[in-house]
N, C-alpha and C positions, 0 to 999 in steps of 0.2 A: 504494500500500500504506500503509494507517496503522499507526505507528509508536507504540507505547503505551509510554512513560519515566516514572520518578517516581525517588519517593527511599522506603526503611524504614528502619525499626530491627530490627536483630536481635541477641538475646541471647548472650552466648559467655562459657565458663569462662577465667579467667587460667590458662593452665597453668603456669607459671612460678612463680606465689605459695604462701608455705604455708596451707595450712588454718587456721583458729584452734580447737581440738579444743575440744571443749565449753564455749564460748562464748556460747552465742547466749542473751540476757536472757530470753527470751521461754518457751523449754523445754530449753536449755543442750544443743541439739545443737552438730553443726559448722558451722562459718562457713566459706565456699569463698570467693573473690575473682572474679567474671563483670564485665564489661562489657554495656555498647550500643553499639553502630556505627551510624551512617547509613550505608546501602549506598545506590548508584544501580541502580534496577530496569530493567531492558527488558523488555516485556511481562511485567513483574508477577515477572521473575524475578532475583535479587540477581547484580549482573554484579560488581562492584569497590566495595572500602569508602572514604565519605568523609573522614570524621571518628571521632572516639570520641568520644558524647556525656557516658558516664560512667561509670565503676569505683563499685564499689562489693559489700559482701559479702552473701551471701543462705544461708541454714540448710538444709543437707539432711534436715531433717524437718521442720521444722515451715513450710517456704518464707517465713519474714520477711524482711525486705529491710532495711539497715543504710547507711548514708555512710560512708564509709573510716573519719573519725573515731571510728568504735564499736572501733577495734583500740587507740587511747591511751587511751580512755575506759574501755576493760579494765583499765588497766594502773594506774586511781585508786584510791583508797584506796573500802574499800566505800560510804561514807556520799556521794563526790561521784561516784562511780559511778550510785550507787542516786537521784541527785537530777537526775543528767545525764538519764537513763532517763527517770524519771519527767517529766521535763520535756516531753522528746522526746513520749511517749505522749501528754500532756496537749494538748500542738500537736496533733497527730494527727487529736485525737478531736473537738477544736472545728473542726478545718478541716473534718472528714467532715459534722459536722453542721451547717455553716454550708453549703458547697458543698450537701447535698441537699436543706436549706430551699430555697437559693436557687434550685433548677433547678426544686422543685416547684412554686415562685410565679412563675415569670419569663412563664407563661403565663396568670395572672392567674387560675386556679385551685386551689385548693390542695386536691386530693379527699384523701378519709377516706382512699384506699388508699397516699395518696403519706405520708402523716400515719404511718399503723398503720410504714410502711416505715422512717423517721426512729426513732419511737419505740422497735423492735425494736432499731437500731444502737446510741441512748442506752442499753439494757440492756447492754449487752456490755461496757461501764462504768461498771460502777457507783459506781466510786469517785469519778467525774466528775456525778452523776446530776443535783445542783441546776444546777450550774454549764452543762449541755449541754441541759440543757430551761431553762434562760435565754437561750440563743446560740438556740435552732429558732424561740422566740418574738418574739427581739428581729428575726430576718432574713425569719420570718413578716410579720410589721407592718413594717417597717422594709425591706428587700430589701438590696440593697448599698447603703442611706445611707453618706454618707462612704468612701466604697470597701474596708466591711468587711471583704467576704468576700476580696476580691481582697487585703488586706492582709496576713489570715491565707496567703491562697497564697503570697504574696512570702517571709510566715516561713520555712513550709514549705521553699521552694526551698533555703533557708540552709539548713536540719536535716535534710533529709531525702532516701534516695535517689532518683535519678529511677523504679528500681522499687516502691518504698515510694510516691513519688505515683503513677504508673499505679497501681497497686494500689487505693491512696486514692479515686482517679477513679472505677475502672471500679464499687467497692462502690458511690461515692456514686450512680453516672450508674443505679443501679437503679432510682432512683424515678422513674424515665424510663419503663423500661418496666411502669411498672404499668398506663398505658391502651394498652400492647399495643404502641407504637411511639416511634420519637426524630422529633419532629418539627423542622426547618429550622431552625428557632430555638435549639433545644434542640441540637441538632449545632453551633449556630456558639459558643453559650455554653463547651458542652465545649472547642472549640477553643482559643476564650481562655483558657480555667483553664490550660491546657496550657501556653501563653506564659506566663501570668503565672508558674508553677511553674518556668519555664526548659527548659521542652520541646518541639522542633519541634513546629508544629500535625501534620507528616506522619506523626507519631506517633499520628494519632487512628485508624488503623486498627490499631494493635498496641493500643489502648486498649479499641475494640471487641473483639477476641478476648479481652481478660482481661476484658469484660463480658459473652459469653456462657460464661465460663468461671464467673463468681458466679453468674448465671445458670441455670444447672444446678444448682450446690451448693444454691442456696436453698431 
């Protein structure tokens, strides 16, 4: 008989934590306190948890994802609140756009649909607009010279939660599917962003569910 084992991640509310009532930066819903656990699977099914990968708060409307950190960063005065934030976002948006350059050159072509896909992301920033169509150009021409991209993930890991990069991921890993599939290569790259971010690679199938989840929305 084969025996199919592995390990997941699965998401879960803290019941135990308060709320942060209208809190959240982003559209000032409530902030809830969830986890990740790596669970060990038996045939694909979650038997016993092994670790907690990571706490962290997420918005019951608008679903943004936060590092514990966002609960003192509440509590600064508005102006290093509002600089903390912005900082945060600024990381964010360079990592998005460095990670999708990178995934759409790493196969040594860079199609007009992977392009149109990058450009549509820089929109949703505008306030980053010069600064994120400098970062597609410089990683277009360039790729990971000096271990760019990968350096920008390292930040990330510091600032951000591990839902916040899944998230981060599954957006950028779209430009994957604009010729219809993730090819070997492109599966092992996602892996490593994952490490380099501080998150099991076994996590790259709960990274795929939150990329057919953009997927649809798009």
């Amino acid at each position: 008989m084969l025996i199919i084992f592995g390990t997941t991640g699965l998401k879960t509310k803290v019941k135990d934590e308060d709320a942060l009532i209208n809190s959240c930066p982003n559209c000032s819903g409530d902030l809830f306190m969830k986890k990740y656990t790596r669970w060990f699977t038996l045939f694909f099914i979650p038997v016993f948890p092994i670790n907690t990968l990571d706490s962290f708060y997420e918005c019951s409307s608008c679903n943004n994802a936060y590092a514990i950190k966002i609960k003192s960063i509440l509590s600064e005065t508005t102006e290093k609140r509002d600089q903390a934030i912005e900082r945060t976002q600024n990381l964010y948006a360079n990592a998005l756009v460095a990670a999708m350059t990178h995934m759409a050159v790493i196969d040594n072509d860079f199609a007009h649909e992977e392009e149109r896909e990058i450009l549509d992301t820089i929109k949703k920033f505008p306030q980053y607009d010069e600064e994120l169509n400098a970062t597609m150009r410089m990683v277009k021409e360039h790729g990971n010279n000096e271990n760019y991209v990968f350096n920008l993930l390292n930040q990330v890991r510091n600032e951000l939660s591990s839902e916040a990069i899944l998230n981060l991921m599954a957006q950028a890993a779209i430009v994957l599917l604009a010729d219809g599939k993730i090819e070997k290569e492109e599966e092992t790259l996602m892996k490593e962003y994952l490490i380099a971010c501080g998150i099991p690679k076994d996590f790259y199938k709960t990274l795929l569910d939150k990329l057919k989840k953009v997927e649809l929305q798009s």
